[in-house]
N, CA, C and O atoms as a CHARMM CRD file, in Angstrom:
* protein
*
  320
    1    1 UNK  N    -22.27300 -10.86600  14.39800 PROA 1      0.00000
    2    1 UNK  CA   -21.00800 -10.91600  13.71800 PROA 1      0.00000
    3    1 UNK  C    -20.76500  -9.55700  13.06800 PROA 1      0.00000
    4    1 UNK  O    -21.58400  -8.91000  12.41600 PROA 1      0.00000
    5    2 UNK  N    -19.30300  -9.18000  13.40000 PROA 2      0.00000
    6    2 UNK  CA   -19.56300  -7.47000  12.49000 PROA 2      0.00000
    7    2 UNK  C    -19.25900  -7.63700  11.09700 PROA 2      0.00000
    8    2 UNK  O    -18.76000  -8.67500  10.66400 PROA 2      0.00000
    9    3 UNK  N    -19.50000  -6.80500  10.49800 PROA 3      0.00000
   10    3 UNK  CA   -19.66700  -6.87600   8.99700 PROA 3      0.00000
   11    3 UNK  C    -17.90000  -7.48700   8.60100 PROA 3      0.00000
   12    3 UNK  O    -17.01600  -7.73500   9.42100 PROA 3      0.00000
   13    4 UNK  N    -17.83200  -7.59300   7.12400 PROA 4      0.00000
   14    4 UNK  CA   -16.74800  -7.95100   6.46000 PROA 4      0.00000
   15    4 UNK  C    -16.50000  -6.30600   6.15200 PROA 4      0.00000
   16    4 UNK  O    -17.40700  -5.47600   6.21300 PROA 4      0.00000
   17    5 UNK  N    -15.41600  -6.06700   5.88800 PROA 5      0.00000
   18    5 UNK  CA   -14.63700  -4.96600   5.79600 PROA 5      0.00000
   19    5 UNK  C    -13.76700  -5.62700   4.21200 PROA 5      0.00000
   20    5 UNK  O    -13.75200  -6.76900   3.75100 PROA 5      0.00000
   21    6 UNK  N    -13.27400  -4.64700   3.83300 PROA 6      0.00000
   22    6 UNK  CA   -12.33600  -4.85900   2.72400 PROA 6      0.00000
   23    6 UNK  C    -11.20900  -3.96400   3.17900 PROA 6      0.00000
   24    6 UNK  O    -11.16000  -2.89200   3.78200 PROA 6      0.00000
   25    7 UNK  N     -9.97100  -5.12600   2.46900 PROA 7      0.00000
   26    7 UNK  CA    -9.22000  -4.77400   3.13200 PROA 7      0.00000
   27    7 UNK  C     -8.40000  -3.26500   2.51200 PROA 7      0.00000
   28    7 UNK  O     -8.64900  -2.92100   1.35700 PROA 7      0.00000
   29    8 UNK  N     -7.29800  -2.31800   3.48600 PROA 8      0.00000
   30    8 UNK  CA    -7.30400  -1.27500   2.49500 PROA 8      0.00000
   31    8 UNK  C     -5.84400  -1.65600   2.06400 PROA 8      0.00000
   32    8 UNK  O     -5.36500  -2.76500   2.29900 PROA 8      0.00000
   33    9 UNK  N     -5.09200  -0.52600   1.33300 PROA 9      0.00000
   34    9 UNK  CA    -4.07900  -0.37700   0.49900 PROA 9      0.00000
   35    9 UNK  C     -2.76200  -1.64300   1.03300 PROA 9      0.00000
   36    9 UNK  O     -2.29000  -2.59700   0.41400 PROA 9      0.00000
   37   10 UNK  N     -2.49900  -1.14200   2.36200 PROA 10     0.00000
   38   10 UNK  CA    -1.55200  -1.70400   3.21900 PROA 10     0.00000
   39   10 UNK  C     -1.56100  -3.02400   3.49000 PROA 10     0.00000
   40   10 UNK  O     -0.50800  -3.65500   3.58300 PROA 10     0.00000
   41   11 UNK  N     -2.81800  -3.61300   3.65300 PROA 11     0.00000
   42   11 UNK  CA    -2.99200  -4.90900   4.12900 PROA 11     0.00000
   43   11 UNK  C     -3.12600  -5.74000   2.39600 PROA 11     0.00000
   44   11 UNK  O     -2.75800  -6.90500   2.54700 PROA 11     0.00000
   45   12 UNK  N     -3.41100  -5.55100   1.32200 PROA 12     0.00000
   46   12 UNK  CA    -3.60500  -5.66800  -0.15300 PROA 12     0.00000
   47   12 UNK  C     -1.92000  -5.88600  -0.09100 PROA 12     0.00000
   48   12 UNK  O     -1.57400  -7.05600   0.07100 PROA 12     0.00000
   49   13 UNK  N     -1.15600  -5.16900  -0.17100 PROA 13     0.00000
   50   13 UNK  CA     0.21900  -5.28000  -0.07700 PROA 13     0.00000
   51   13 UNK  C      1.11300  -6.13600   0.62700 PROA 13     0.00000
   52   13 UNK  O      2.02700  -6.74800   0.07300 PROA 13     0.00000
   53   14 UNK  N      0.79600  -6.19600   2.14100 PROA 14     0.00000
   54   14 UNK  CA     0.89100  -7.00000   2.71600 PROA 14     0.00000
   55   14 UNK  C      0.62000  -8.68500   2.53100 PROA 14     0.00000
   56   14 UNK  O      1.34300  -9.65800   2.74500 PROA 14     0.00000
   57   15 UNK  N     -0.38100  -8.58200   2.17300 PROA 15     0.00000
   58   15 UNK  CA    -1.12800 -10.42700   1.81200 PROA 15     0.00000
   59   15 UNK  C     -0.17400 -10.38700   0.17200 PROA 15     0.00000
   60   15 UNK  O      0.18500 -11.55700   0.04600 PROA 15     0.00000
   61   16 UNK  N      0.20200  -9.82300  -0.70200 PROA 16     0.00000
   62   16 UNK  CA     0.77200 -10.08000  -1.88600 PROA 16     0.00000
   63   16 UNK  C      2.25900 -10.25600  -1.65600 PROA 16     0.00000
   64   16 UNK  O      2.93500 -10.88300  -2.47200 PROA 16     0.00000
   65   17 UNK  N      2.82800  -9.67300  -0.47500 PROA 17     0.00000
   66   17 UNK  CA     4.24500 -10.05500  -0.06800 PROA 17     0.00000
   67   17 UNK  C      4.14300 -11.12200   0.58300 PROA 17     0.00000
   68   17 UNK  O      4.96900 -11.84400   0.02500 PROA 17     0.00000
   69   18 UNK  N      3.53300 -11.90100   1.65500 PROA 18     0.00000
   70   18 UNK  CA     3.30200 -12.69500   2.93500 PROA 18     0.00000
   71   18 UNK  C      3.27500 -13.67600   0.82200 PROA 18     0.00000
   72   18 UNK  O      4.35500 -14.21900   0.58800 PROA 18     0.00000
   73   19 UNK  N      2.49700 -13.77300  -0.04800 PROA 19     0.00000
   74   19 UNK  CA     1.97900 -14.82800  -0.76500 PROA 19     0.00000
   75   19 UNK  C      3.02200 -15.20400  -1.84300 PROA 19     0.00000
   76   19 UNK  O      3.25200 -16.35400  -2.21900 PROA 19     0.00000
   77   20 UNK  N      3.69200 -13.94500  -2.34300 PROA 20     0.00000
   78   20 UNK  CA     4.83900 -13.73600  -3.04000 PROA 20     0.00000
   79   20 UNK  C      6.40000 -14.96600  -2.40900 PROA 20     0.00000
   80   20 UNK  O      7.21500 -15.68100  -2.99100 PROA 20     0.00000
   81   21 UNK  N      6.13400 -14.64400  -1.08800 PROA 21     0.00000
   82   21 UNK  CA     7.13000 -15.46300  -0.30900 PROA 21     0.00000
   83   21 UNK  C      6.83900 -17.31600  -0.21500 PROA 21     0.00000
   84   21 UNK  O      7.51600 -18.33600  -0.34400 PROA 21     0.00000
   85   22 UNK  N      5.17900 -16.89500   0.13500 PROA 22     0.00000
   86   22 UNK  CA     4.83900 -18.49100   0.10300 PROA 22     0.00000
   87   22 UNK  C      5.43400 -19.35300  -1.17000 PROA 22     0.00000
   88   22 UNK  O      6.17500 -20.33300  -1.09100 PROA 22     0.00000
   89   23 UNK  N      4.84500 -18.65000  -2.52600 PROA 23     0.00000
   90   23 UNK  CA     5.24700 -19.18400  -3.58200 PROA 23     0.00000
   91   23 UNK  C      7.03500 -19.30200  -3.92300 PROA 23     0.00000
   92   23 UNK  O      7.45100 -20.27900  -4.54600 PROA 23     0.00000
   93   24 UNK  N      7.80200 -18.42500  -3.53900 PROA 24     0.00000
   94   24 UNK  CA     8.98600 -18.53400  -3.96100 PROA 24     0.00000
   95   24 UNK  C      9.52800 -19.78300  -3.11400 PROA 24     0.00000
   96   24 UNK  O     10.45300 -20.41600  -3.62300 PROA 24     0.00000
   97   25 UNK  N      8.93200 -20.28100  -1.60700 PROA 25     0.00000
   98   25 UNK  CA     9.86100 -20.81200  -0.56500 PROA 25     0.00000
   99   25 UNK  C      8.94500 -22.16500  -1.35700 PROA 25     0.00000
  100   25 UNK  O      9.44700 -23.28100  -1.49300 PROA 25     0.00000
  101   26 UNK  N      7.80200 -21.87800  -1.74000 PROA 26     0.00000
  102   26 UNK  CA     7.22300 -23.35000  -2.15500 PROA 26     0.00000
  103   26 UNK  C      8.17300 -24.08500  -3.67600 PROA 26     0.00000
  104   26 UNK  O      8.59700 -25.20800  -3.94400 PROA 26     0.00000
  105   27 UNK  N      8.17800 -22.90100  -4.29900 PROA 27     0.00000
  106   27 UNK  CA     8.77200 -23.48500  -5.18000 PROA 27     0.00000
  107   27 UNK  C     10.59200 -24.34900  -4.90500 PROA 27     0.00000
  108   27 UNK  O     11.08500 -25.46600  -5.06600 PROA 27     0.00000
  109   28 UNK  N     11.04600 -22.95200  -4.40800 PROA 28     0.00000
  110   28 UNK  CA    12.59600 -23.88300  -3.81000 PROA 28     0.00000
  111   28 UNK  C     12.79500 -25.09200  -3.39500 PROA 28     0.00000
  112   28 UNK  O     13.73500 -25.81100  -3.73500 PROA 28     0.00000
  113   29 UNK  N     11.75700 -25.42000  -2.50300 PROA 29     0.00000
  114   29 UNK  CA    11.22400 -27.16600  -2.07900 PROA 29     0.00000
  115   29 UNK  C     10.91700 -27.78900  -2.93600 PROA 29     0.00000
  116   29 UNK  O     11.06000 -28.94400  -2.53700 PROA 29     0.00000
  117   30 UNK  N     10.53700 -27.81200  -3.99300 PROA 30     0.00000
  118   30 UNK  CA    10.22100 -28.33700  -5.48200 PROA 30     0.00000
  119   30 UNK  C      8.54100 -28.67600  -5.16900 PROA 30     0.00000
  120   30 UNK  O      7.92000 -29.49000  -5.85300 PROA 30     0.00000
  121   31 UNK  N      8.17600 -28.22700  -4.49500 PROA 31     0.00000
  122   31 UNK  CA     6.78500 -28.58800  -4.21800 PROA 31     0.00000
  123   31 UNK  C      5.47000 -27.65800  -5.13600 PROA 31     0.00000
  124   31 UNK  O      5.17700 -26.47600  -5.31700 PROA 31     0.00000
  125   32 UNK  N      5.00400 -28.86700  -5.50100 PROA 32     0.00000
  126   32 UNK  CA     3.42500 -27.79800  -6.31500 PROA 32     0.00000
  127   32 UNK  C      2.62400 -27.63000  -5.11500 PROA 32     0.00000
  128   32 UNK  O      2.83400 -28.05200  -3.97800 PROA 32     0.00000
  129   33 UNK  N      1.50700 -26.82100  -5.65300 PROA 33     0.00000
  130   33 UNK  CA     0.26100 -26.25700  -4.79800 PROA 33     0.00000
  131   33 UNK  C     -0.14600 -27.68000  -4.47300 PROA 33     0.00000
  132   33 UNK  O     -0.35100 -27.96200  -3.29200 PROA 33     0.00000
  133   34 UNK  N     -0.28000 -28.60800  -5.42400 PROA 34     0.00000
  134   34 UNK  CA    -0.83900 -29.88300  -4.29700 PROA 34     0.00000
  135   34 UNK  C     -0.31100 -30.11800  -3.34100 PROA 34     0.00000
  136   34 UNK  O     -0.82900 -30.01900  -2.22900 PROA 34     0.00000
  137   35 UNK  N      0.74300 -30.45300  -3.55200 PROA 35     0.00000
  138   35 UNK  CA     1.65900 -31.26200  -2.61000 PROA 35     0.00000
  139   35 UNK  C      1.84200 -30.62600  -1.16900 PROA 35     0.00000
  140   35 UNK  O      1.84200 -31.30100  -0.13900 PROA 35     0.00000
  141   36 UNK  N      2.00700 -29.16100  -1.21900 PROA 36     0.00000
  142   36 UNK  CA     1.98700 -28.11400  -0.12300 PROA 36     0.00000
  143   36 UNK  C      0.76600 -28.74000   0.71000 PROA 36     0.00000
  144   36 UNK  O      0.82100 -29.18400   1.85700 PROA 36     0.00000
  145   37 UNK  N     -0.41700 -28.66700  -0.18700 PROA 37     0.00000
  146   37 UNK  CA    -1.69700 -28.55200   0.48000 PROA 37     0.00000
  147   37 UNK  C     -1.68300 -29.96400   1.43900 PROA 37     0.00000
  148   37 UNK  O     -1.74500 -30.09000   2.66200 PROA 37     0.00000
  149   38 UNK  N     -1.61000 -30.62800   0.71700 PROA 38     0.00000
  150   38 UNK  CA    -1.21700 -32.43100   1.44300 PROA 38     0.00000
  151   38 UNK  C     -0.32100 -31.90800   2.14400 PROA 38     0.00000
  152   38 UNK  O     -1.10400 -31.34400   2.90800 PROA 38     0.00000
  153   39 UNK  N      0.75500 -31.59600   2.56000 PROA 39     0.00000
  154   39 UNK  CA     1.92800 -31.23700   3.59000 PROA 39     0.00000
  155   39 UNK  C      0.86800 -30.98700   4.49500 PROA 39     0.00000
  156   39 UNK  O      0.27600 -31.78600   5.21900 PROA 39     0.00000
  157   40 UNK  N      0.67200 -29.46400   4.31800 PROA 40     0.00000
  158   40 UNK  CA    -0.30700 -28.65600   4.77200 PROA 40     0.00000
  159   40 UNK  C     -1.83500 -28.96700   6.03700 PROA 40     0.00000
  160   40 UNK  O     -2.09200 -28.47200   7.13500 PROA 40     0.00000
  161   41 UNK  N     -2.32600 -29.68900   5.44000 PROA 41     0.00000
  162   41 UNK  CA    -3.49000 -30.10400   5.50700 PROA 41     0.00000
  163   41 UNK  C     -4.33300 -29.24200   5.38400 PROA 41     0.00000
  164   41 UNK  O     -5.10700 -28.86100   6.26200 PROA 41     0.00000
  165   42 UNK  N     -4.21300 -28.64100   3.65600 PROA 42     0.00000
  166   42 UNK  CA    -5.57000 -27.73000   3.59500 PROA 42     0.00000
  167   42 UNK  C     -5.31200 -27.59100   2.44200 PROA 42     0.00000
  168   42 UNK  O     -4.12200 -27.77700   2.19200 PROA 42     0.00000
  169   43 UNK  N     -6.47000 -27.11600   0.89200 PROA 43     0.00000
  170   43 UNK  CA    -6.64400 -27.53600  -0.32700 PROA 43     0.00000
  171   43 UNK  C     -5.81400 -26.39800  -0.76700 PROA 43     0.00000
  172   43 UNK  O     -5.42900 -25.32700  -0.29700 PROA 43     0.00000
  173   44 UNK  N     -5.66500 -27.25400  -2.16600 PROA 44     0.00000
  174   44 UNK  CA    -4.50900 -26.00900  -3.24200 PROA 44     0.00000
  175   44 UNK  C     -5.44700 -25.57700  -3.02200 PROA 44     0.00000
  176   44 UNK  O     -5.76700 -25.86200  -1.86800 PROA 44     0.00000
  177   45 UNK  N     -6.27700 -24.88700  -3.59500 PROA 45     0.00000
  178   45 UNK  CA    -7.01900 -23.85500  -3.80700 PROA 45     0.00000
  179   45 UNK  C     -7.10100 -22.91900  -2.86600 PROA 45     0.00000
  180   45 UNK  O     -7.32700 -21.72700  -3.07300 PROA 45     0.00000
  181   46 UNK  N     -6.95800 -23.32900  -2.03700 PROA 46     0.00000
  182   46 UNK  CA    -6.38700 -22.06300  -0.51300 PROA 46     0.00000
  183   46 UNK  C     -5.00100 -21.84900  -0.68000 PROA 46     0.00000
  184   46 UNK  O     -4.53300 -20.75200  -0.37400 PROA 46     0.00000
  185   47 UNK  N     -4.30800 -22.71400  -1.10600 PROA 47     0.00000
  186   47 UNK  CA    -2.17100 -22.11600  -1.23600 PROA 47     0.00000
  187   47 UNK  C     -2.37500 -21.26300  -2.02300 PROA 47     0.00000
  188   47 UNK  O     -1.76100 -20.19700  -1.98100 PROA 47     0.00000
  189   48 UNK  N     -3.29800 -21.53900  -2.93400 PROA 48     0.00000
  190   48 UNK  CA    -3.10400 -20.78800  -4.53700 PROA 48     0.00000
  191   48 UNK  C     -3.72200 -19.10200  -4.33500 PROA 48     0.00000
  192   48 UNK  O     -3.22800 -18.09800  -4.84900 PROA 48     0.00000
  193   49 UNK  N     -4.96900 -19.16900  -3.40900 PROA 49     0.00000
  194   49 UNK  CA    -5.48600 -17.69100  -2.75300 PROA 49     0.00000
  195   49 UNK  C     -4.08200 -17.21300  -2.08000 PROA 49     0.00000
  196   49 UNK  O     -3.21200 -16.43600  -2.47300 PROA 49     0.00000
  197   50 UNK  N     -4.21300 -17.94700  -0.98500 PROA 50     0.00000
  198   50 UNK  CA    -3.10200 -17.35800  -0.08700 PROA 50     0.00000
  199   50 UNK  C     -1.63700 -16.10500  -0.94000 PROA 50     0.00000
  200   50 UNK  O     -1.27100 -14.93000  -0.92800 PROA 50     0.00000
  201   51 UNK  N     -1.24400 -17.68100  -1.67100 PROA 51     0.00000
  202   51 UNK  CA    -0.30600 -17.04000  -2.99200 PROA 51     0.00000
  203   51 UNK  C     -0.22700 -15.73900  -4.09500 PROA 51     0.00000
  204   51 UNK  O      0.69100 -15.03000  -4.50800 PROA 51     0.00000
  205   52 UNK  N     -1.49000 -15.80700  -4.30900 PROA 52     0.00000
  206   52 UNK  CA    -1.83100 -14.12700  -5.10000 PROA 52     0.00000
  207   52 UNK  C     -2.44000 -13.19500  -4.21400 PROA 52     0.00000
  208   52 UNK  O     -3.07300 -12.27900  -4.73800 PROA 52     0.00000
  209   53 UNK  N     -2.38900 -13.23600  -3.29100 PROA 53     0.00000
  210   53 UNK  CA    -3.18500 -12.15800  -2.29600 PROA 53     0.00000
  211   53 UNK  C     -4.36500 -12.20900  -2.22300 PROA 53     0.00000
  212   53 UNK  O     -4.81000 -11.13900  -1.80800 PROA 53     0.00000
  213   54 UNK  N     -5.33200 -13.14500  -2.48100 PROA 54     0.00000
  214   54 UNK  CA    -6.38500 -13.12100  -2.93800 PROA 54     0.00000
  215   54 UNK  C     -7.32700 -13.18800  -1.04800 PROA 54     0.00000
  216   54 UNK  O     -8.34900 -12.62500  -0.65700 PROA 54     0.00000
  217   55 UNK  N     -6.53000 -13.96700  -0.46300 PROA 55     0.00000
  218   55 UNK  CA    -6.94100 -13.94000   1.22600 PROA 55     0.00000
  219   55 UNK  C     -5.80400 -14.05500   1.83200 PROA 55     0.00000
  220   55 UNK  O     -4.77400 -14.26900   1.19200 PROA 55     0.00000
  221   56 UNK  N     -5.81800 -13.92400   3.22800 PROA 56     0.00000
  222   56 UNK  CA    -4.52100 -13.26000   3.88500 PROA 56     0.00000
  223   56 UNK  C     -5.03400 -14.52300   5.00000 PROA 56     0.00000
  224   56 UNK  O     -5.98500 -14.54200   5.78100 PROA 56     0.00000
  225   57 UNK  N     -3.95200 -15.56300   4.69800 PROA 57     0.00000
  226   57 UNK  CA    -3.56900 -16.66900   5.63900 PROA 57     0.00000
  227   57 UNK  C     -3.87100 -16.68700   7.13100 PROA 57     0.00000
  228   57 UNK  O     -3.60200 -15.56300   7.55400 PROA 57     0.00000
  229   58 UNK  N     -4.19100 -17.25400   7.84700 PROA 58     0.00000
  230   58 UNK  CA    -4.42600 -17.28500   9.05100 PROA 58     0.00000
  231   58 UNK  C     -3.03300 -17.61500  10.00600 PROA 58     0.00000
  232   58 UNK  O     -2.13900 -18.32100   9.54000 PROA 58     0.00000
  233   59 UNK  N     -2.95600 -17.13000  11.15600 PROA 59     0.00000
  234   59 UNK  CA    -1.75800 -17.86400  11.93700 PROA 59     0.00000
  235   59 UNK  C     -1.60500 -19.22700  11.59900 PROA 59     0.00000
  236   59 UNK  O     -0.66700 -19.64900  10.92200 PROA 59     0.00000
  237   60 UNK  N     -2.67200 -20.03600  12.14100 PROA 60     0.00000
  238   60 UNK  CA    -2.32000 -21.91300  11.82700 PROA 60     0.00000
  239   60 UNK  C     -2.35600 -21.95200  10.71900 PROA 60     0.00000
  240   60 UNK  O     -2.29200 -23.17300  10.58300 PROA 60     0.00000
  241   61 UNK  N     -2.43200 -21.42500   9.37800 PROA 61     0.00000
  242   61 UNK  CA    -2.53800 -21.80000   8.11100 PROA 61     0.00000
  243   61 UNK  C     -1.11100 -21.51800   7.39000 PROA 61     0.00000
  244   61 UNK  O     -0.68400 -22.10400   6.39500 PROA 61     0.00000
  245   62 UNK  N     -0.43000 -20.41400   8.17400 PROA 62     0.00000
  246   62 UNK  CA     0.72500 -19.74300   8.02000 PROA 62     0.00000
  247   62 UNK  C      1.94300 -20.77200   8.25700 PROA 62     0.00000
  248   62 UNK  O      2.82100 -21.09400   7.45600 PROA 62     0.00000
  249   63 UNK  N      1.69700 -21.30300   9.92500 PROA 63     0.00000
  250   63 UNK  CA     2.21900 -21.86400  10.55500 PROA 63     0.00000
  251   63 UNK  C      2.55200 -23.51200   9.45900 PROA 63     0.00000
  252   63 UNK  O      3.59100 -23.79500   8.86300 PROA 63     0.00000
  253   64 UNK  N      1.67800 -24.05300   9.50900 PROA 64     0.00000
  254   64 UNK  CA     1.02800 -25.48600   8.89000 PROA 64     0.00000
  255   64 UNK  C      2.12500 -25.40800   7.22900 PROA 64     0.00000
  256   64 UNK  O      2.76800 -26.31000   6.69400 PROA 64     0.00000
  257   65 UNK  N      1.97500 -24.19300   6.88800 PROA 65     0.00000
  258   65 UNK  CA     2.71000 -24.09600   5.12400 PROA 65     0.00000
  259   65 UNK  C      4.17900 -23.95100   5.96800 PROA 65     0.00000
  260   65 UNK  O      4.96200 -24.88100   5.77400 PROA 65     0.00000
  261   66 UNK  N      4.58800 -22.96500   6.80800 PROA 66     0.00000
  262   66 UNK  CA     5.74200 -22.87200   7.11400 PROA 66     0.00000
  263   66 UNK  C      6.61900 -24.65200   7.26700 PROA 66     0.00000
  264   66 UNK  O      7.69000 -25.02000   6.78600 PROA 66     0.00000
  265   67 UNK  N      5.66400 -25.37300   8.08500 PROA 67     0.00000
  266   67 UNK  CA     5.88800 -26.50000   8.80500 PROA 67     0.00000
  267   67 UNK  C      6.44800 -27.18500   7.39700 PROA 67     0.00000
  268   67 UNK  O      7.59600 -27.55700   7.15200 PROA 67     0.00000
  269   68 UNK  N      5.36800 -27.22800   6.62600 PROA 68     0.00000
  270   68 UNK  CA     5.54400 -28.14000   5.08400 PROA 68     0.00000
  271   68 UNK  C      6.66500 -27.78400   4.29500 PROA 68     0.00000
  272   68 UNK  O      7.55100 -28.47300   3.78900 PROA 68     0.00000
  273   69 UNK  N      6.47800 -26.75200   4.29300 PROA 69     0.00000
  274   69 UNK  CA     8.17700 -26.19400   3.50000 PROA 69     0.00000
  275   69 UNK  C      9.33200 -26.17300   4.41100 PROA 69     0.00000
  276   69 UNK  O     10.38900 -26.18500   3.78100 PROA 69     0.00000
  277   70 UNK  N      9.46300 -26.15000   5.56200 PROA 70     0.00000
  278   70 UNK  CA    10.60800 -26.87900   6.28900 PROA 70     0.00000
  279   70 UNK  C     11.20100 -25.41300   6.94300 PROA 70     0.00000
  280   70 UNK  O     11.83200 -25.47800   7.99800 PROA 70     0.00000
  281   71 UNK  N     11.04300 -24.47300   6.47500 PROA 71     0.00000
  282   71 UNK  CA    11.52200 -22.92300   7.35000 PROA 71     0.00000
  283   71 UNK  C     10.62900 -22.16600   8.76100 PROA 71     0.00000
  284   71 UNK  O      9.42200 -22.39700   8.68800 PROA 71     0.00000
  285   72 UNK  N     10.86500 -21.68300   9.46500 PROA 72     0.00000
  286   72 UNK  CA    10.34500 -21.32300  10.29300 PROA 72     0.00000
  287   72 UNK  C      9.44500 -20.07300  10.23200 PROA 72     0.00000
  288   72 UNK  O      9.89800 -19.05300   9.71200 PROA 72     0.00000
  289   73 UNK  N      7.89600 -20.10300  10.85500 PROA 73     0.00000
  290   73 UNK  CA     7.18300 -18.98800  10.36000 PROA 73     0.00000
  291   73 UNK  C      7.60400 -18.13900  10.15900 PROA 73     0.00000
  292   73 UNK  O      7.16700 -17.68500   9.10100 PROA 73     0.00000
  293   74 UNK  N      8.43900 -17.43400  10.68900 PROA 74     0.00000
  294   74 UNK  CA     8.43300 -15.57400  10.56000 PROA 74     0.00000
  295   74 UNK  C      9.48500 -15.48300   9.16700 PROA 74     0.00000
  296   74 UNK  O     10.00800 -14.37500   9.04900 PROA 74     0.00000
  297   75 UNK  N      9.86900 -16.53000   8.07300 PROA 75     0.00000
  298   75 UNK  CA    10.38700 -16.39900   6.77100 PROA 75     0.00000
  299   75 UNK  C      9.22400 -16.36600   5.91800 PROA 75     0.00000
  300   75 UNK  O      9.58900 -16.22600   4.75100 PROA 75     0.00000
  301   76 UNK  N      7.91700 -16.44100   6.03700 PROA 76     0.00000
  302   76 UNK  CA     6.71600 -15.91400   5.57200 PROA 76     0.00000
  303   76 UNK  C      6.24000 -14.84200   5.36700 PROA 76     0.00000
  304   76 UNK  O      5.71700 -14.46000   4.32000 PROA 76     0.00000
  305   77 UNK  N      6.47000 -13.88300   6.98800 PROA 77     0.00000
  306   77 UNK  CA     6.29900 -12.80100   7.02400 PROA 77     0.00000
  307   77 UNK  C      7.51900 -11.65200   6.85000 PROA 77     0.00000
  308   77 UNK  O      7.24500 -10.45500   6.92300 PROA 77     0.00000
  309   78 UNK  N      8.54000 -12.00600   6.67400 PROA 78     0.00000
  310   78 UNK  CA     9.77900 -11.17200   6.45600 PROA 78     0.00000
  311   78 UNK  C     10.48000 -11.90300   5.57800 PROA 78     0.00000
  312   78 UNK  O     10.46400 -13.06800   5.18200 PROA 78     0.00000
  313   79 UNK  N     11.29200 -10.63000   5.31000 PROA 79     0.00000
  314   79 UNK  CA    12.91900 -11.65000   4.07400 PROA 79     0.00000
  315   79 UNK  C     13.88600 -11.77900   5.60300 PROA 79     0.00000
  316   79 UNK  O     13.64900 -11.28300   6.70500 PROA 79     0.00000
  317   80 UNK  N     14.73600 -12.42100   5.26800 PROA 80     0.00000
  318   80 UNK  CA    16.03200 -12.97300   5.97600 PROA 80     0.00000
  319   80 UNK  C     17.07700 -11.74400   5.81800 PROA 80     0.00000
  320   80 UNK  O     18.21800 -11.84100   6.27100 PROA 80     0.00000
């Protein structure tokens, strides 16, 4: 397995916008970190990483929150 890397400046930025978005589209739905996660099928405690940049979402994990909040993936990764 190759080592873990940290991530640099760009991708830090990146996961805080991609999480910035999660939280704003989660909130508009009136949905808490639980409830997402139940949508979801995967624990607050991963919405809540995801959400501060803390880890940078996976495609199906992306996909799965998109699904729960009702917008289509690529409003995750971009503004409208």
């Amino acid at each position: 397995m190759p080592p873990r890397t940290t991530p640099n400046d760009y991708q830090q930025a990146v996961r805080r916008e991609v999480g910035a978005r999660v939280l704003s589209l989660r909130r508009q739905a009136g949905l808490s970190q639980e409830d997402l996660g139940e949508h979801a099928g995967m624990d607050r405690r991963t919405i809540g990483r995801i959400e501060n940049g803390t880890v940078a979402g996976t495609l199906d994990q992306l996909s799965a929150i998109a699904r729960a909040i009702g917008v289509p993936p690529w409003r995750l990764l971009r503004d409208e």
